[in-house]
C-alpha positions in Angstrom: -18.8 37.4 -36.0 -22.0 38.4 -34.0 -22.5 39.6 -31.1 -24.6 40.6 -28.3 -23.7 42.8 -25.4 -25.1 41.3 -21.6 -25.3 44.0 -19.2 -26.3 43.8 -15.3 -27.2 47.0 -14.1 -26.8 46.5 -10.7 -27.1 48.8 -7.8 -23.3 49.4 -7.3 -22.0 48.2 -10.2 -22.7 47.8 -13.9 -21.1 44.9 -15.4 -21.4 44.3 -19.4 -20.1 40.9 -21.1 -19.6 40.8 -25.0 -20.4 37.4 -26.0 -19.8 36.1 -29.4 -23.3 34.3 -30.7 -21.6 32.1 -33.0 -19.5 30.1 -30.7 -20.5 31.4 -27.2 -17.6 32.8 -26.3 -17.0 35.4 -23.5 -15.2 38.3 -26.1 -14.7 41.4 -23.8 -16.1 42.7 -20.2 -15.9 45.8 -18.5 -17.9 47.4 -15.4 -18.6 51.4 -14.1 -20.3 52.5 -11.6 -23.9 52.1 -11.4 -25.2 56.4 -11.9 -28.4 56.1 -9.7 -27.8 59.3 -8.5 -28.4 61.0 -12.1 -29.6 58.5 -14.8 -28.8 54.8 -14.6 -27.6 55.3 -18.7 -24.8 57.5 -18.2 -22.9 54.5 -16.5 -24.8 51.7 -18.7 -23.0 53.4 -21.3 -19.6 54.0 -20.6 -19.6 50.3 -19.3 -20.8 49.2 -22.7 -18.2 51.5 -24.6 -15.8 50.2 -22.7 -16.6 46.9 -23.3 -17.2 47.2 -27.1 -13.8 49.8 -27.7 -11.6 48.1 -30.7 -14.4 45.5 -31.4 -15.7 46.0 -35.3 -19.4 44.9 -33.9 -21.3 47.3 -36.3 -25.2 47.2 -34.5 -25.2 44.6 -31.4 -28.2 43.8 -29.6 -28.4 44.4 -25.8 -29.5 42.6 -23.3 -30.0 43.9 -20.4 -31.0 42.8 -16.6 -31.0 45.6 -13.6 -31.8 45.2 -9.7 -31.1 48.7 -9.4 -33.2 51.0 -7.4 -33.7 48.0 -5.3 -35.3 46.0 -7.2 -38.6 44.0 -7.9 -40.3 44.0 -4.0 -43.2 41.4 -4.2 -46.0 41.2 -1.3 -47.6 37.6 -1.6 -51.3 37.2 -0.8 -52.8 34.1 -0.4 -56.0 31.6 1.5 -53.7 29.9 4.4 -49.9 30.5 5.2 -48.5 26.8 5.1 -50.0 26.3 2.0 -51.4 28.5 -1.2 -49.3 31.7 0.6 -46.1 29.9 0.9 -46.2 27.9 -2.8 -46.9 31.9 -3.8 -43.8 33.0 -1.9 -41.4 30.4 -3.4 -43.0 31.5 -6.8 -42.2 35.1 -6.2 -38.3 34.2 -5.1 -37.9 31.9 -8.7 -39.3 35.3 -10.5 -36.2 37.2 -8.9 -38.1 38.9 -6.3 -37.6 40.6 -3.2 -40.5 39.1 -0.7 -41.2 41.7 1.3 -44.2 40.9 2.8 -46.4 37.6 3.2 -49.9 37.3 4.2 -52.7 34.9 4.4 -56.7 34.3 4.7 -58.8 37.0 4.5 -57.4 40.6 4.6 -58.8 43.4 7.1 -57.9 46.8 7.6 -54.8 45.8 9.9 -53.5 43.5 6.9 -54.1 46.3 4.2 -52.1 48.6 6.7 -49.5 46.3 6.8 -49.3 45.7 3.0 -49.0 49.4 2.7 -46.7 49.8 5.2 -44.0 46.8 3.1 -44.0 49.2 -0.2 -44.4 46.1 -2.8 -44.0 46.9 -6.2 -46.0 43.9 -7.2 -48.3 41.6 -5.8 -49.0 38.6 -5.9 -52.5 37.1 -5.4 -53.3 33.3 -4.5 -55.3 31.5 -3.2 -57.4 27.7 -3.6 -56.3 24.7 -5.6 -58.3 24.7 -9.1 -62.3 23.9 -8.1 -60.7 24.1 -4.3 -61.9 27.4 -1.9 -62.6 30.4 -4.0 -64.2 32.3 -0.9 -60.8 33.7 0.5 -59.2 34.5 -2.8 -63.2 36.5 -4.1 -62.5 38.6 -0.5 -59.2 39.5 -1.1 -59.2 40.9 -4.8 -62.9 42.5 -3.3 -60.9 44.1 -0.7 -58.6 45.3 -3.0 -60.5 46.9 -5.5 -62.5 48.6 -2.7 -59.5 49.7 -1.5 -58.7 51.7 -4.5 -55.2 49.3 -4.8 -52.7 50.6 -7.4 -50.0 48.9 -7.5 -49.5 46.1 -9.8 -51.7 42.8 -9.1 -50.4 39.5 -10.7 -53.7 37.1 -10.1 -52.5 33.7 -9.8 -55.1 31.5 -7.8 -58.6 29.1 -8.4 -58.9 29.3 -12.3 -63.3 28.8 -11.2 -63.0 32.3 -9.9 -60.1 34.0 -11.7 -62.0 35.5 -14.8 -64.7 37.1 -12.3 -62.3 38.6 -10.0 -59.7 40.2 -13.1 -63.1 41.8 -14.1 -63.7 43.1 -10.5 -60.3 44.5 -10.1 -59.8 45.5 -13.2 -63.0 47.8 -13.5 -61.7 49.2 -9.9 -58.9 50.1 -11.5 -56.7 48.1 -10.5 -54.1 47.2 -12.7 -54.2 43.5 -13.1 -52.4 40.1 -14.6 -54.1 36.9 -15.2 -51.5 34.0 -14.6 -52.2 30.0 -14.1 -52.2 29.1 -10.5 -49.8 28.6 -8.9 -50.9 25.6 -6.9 -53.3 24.0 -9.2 -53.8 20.8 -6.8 -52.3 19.8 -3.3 -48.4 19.3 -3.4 -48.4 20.4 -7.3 -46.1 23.7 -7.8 -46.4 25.3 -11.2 -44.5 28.3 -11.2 -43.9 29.0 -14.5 -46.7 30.9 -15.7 -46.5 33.6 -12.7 -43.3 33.8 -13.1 -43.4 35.2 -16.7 -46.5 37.2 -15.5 -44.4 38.7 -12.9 -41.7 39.2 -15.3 -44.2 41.2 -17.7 -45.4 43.3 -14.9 -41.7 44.3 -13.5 -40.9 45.3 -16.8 -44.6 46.7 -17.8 -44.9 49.1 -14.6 -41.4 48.8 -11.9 -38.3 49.8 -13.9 -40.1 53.4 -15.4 -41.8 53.5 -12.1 -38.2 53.7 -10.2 -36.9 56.6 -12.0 -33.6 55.5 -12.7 -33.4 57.0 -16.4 -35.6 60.4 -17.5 -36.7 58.4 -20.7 -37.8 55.4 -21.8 -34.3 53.9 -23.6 -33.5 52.2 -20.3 -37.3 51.2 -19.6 -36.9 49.4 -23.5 -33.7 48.1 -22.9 -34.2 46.2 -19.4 -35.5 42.5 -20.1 -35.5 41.0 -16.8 -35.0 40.9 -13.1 -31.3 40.5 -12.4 -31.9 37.4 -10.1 -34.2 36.4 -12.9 -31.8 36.2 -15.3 -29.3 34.5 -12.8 -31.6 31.6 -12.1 -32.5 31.5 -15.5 -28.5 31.1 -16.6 -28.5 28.7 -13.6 -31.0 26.6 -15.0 -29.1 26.7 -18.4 -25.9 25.8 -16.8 -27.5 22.7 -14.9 -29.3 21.4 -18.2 -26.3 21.8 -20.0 -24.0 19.7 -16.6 -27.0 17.3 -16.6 -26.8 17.4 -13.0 -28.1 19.1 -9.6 -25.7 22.5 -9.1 -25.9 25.6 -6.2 -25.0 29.1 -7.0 -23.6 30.9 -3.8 -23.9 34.8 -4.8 -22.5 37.0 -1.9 -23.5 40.7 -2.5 -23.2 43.6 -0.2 -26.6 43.5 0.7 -27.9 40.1 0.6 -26.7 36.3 0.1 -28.7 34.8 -2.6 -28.5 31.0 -3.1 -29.9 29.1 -6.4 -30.1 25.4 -6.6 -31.2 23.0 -9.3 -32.1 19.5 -8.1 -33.4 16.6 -9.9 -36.9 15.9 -8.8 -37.2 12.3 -7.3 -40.0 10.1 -5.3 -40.9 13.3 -2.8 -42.9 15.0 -5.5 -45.3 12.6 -5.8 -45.0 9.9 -2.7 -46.7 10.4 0.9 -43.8 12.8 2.0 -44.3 15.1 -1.0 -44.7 18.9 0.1 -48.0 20.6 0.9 -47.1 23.6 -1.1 -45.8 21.4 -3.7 -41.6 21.7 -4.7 -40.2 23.5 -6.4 -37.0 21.9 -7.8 -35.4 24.8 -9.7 -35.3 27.9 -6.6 -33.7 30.9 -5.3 -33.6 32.2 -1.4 -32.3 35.8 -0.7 -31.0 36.1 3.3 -31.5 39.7 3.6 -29.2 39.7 6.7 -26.3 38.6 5.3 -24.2 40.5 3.2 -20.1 42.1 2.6 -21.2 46.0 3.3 -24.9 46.9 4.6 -25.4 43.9 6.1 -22.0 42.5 7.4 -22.7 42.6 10.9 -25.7 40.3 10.5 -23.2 38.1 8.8 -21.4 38.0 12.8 -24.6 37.8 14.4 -26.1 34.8 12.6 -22.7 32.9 12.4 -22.3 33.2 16.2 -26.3 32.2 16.3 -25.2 29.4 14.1 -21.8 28.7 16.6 -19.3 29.2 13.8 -18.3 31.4 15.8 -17.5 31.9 19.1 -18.8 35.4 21.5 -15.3 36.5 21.7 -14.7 36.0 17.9 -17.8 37.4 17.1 -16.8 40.1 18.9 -13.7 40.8 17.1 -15.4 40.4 13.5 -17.8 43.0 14.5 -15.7 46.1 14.3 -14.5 45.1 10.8 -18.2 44.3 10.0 -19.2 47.5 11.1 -17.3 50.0 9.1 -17.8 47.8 6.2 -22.1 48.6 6.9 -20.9 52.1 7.4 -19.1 52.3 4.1 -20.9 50.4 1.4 -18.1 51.4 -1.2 -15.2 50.4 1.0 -12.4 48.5 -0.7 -10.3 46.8 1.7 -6.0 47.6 1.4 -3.6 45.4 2.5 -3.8 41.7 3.5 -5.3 42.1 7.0 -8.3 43.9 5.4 -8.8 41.5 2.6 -8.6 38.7 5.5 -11.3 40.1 7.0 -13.6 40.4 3.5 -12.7 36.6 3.2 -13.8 35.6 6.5 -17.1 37.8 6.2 -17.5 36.0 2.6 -16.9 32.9 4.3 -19.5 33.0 7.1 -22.5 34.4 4.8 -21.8 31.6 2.3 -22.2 29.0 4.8 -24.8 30.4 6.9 -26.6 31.0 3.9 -26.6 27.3 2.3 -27.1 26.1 5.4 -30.4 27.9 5.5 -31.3 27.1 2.0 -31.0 23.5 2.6 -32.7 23.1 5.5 -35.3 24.5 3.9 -35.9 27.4 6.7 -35.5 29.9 3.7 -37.8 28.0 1.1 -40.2 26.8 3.9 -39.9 23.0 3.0 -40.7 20.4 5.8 -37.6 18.0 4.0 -35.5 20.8 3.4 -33.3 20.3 -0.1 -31.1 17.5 -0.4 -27.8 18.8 -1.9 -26.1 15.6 -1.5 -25.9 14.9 -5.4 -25.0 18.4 -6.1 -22.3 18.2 -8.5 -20.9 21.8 -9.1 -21.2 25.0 -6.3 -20.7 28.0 -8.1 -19.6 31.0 -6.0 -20.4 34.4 -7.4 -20.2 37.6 -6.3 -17.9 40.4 -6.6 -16.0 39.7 -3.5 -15.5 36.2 -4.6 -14.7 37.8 -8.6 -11.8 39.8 -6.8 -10.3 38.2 -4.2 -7.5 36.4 -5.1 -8.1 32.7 -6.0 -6.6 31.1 -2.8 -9.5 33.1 -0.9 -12.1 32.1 -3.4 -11.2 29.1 -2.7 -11.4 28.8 1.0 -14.8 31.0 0.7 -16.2 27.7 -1.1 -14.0 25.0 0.8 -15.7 26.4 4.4 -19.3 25.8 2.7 -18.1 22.2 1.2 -16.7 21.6 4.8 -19.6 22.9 7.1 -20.2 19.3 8.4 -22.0 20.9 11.8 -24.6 22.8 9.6 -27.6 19.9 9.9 -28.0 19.6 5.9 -26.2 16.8 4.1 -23.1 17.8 2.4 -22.7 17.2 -1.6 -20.7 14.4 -1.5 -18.9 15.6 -4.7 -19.4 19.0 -5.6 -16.4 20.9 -7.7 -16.4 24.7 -6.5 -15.9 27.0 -9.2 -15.9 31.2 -9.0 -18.3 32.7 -11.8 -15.1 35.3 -12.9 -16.1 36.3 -15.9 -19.7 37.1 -14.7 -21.4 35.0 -17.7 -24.7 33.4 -15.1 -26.2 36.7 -15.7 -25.5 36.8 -19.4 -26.7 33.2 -20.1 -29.9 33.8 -18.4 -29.8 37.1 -20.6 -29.0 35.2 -23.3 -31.2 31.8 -23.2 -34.7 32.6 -24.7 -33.0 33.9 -27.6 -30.0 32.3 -28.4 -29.8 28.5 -26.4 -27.2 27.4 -27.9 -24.6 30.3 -27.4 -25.9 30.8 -23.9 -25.0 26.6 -23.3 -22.1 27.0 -24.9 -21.0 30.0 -22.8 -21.7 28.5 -19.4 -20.4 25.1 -20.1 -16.8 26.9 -21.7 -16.4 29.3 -18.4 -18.5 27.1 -15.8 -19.2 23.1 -16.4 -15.6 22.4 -17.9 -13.4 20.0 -15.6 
C-alpha cells in the first residue's frame, strides 16, 4: 500500500490522518498537543508516530498545513472600498487568510500608521480593472517603497502598471509578488492567481518568520494555510457531490464558514456584483468562537434575538470561564450542555452572516437554498456525542428567523475523522485519492 501522512498543525491541537493513496481510505489518526511554547516539531512528531505506530509504511510523504502562531494575517490595499479593496478582501479570505486590516484610495501617513499598527504578515495590493485607473495603485506601491515597507507585498492590480511598480518596489526593497488582478474588469473576480501568490509568500517568508521550529524541517514541510487547505478539500468534496455544499467549522477562536455554489445568471446579468463573485469562499467571524471568544458568541446571538437578555445572561458566565480557560474540557452533562448550546449559537449566527453576505460584502448575499450537504467541523462538533452534533447542525438547518433562505435539502454531516483538511492537503498531488477520501467519509448517503 502507499501512503501519505496529512497533518494540521494547529494552534491547540495537531491532528495527523494516514490516508492510503491507492484507494483513499482514511487508515489511522491521532492528535497531540500543538508545542508552540518550545518547537511546533516535538508535537508534529509524536502525533505522526502515533499515527504511523504498527503501520509497515517504510518512507511516507507528508503533508502538512499549520495555522499555528496565528496564522497568515493579510492587510488588503486597494483604489476604492466597494470595489477593487473589497474583490481583494474576498481574495485574501479564499487564500486562508486572516484580514486584518482593509484600506482604500490613496494612503497617507494616518493610513500607513494604521497598517502598521494591524501587524499583517502579507499584503495585498489592488487596485484598477486592466487599462482602468492606475493613478491610485502607482501611489500606493510609491508610498510604500518610500516607506522603507518590509513585509511581504503580493501585487495584484492594473496589469498597464504592474511591471513598473514590481520594479519600484522591488529596487526599494521591498519584497514583492507579481499576481494577475484580481479584478481584471467590473463584476469579474479572478482569484486564482493571488491566491497561489499568496500561498507562495506565506510559505516563502510567514511560517520561518513565526518561529515556531529553530530550523527549517518545519518551514520545508508546511504546504499551505490550514484554511487553505480546508477550502481547497471543500472544493474537492463539492466537485466530487456535484452540488453546492457549506462547511460550518467552529473553533475556539473563530467560526469559519466555506460554501461552494454553482454560479448562475448573477455573474453576468444587470444584478451581477461590482466586485465581481466569488462562488467558491470562506468568511472567518472573529467574534465567535468555543474558548477566547465564547462570550461574543452570547453577545451576537442576543444581538441576533436567539436569545433573550435574561438567557444571554445566564450563557455568559459559562461563556466566560470558557474565554478564561482556552484548554477547558467540560465534565459532566451540564457542562457539555453548555459547549452544545455555545456551538449551537456561533453556527447559526455565523451562516447567517455568511449568507447574507455582511461577511463577504455581497449586495445579494449567497443563496444557499440549493445547498445540498452542511458539513459541521470542528473539534467540539468531532467530540461531542452524535445527538449534540446533531442538534449543533439541526439549529442552523432550522434558523428560519435568520433573513437568508434556508437549503431546502441539505444532509448535515460532522467531518469526524478530520479528512477536509487532508483532501485539500492531498488534491494537487493525488486527485483521485483525495475524491475518493471525501466522498467515502463525507458525500456518501
Amino acid at each position: 500500500m502507499r501512503y501519505a501522512v496529512c497533518a494540521d498543525v494547529g494552534s491547540t491541537y495537531t491532528k495527523v490522518a494516514v490516508v492510503d493513496l491507492d484507494v483513499g481510505a482514511l487508515v489511522a489518526g491521532a492528535s497531540a498537543p500543538t508545542t508552540v511554547g518550545t518547537d511546533v516539531l516535538h508535537g508534529l512528531d509524536a502525533a505522526v508516530a502515533a499515527a504511523t505506530a504498527g503501520l509497515a509504511a517504510g518512507q511516507v510523504p507528508w503533508y502538512v498545513c499549520s495555522s499555528a502562531g496565528g496564522g497568515l494575517r493579510l492587510a488588503v490595499i486597494g483604489y476604492e472600498r466597494l470595489v477593487t479593496a473589497q474583490a481583494g478582501r474576498r481574495v485574501g479570505l479564499s487564500a486562508g487568510a486572516n484580514v486584518v486590516h482593509v484600506a482604500a484610495g490613496r494612503l497617507g501617513a494616518a493610513d500607513l500608521a494604521g497598517l502598521r499598527a494591524a501587524r499583517p504578515d502579507v499584503v495585498l495590493l489592488v487596485g484598477g480593472t486592466d487599462g482602468g485607473d492606475a493613478e491610485t495603485l502607482t501611489h500606493n506601491a510609491t508610498r510604500l517603497a518610500r516607506a522603507r515597507w518590509r513585509v511581504p507585498v503580493v501585487l495584484a492590480g492594473n496589469v498597464d502598471v504592474r511591471d513598473d511598480l514590481h520594479a519600484v518596489l522591488a529596487a526599494a526593497g521591498v519584497p514583492v509578488t507579481v499576481a494577475d488582478n484580481v479584478l481584471p474588469r467590473i463584476g469579474v473576480l479572478a482569484p486564482a492567481s493571488a491566491r497561489s501568490a499568496i500561498r507562495e509568500v506565506f510559505l516563502r517568508h510567514v511560517i520561518g518568520g513565526k518561529r515556531l521550529s529553530r530550523g527549517s524541517r518545519f518551514a520545508r514541510l508546511v504546504r499551505a494555510a490550514t484554511p487553505d487547505a480546508v477550502l481547497t478539500g471543500v472544493e474537492v468534496l463539492a466537485d466530487t457531490l456535484g452540488g453546492d455544499l457549506v462547511v460550518v467549522d467552529v473553533g475556539g477562536a473563530t467560526t469559519d464558514v466555506y460554501s461552494v455554489l454553482t454560479p448562475d445568471e448573477r455573474a453576468t446579468g444587470p444584478g451581477r456584483e461590482v466586485a465581481g463573485s466569488l462562488w467558491r469562499a470562506r468568511t472567518v467571524e472573529g467574534d465567535l468562537g468555543m474558548r477566547w471568544s465564547a462570550p461574543g458568541v452570547v453577545r451576537a446571538a442576543v444581538e441576533e434575538r436567539l436569545l433573550t437578555d435574561a438567557q444571554g445572561d445566564d450563557l455568559a458566565a459559562g461563556a466566560a470561564v470558557r474565554a478564561g480557560d482556552p484548554g477547558f474540557l467540560p465534565v459532566g452533562d451540564a457542562e457539555r450542555a453548555v459547549d452544545a448550546r455555545i456551538a449551537a449559537l456561533a453556527a447559526t449566527v455565523a451562516l447567517r452572516r455568511h449568507a447574507r453576505g455582511a461577511a463577504t460584502g455581497e449586495r445579494a448575499g449567497r443563496d444557499l437554498r440549493d445547498v445540498r450537504l452542511l458539513v459541521g467541523s470542528g473539534g467540539v462538533l468531532r467530540h461531542a456525542a452524535p445527538a449534540d452534533a446533531a442538534g449543533v447542525l439541526g439549529a442552523v438547518l432550522a434558523d428560519h428567523a435568520g433573513g437568508w433562505p434556508l437549503p431546502r435539502a441539505a444532509r448535515p454531516v460532522v467531518d469526524v475523522d478530520y479528512v477536509l483538511a487532508a483532501g485539500g492537503l492531498l488534491a494537487a498531488e493525488h486527485p483521485a485519492a483525495a475524491g475518493a477520501l471525501l466522498r467515502r467519509h463525507l458525500a456518501t448517503d
